[in-house]
C-alpha distance (Angstrom), angle and dihedral (degrees) to the residues before:
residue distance angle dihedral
X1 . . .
X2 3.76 . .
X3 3.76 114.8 .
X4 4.20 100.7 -97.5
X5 3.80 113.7 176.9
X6 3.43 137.2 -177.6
X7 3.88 146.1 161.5
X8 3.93 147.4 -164.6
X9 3.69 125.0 -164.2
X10 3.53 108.9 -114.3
X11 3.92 93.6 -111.8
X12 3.96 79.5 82.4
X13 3.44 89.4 80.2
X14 3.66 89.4 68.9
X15 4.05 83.9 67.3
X16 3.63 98.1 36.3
X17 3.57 112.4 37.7
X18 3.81 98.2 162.0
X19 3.90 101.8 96.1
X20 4.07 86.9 -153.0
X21 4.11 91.8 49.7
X22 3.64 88.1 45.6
X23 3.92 93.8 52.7
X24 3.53 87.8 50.2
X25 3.46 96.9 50.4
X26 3.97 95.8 45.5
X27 4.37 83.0 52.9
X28 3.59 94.8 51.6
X29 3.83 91.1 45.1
X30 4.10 88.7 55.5
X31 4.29 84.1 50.1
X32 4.02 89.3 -111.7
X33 3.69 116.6 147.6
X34 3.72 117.0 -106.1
X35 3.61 92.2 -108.1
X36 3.58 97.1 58.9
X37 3.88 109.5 139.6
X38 3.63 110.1 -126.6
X39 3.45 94.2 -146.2
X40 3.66 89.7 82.3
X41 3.48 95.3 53.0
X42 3.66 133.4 89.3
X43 3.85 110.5 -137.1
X44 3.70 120.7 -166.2
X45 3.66 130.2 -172.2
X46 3.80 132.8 -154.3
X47 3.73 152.7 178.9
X48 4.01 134.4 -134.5
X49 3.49 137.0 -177.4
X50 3.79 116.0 -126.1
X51 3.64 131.0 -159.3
X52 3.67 144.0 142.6
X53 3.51 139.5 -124.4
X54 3.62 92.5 -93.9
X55 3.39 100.8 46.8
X56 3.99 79.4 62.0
X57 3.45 99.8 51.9
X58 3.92 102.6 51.8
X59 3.85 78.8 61.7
């Protein structure tokens, strides 16, 4: 298969909640068929830090 990726921050969880939605969404944002089986995919999950421009300037 050719090498799709694709990737949401994780603030999208705060719109998609449903872990099996969200999968779904992050395979049809790589252009993977809904069927895809997962096992041949390589998941990875990360962290960021999120702030805005205010929060910088009361520094």
């Amino acid at each position: 298969m050719n090498d799709r990726r694709a990737t949401f921050l994780p603030q999208v969880w705060d719109s998609i909640p449903d872990k099996r939605r969200f999968i779904a969404e992050l395979v049809a944002k790589a252009g993977l068929p809904a069927d895809t089986r997962l096992a041949r995919c390589r998941v990875l999950r990360y962290r960021v830090v999120k702030w805005r421009e205010a929060d910088l300037a009361s520094h």
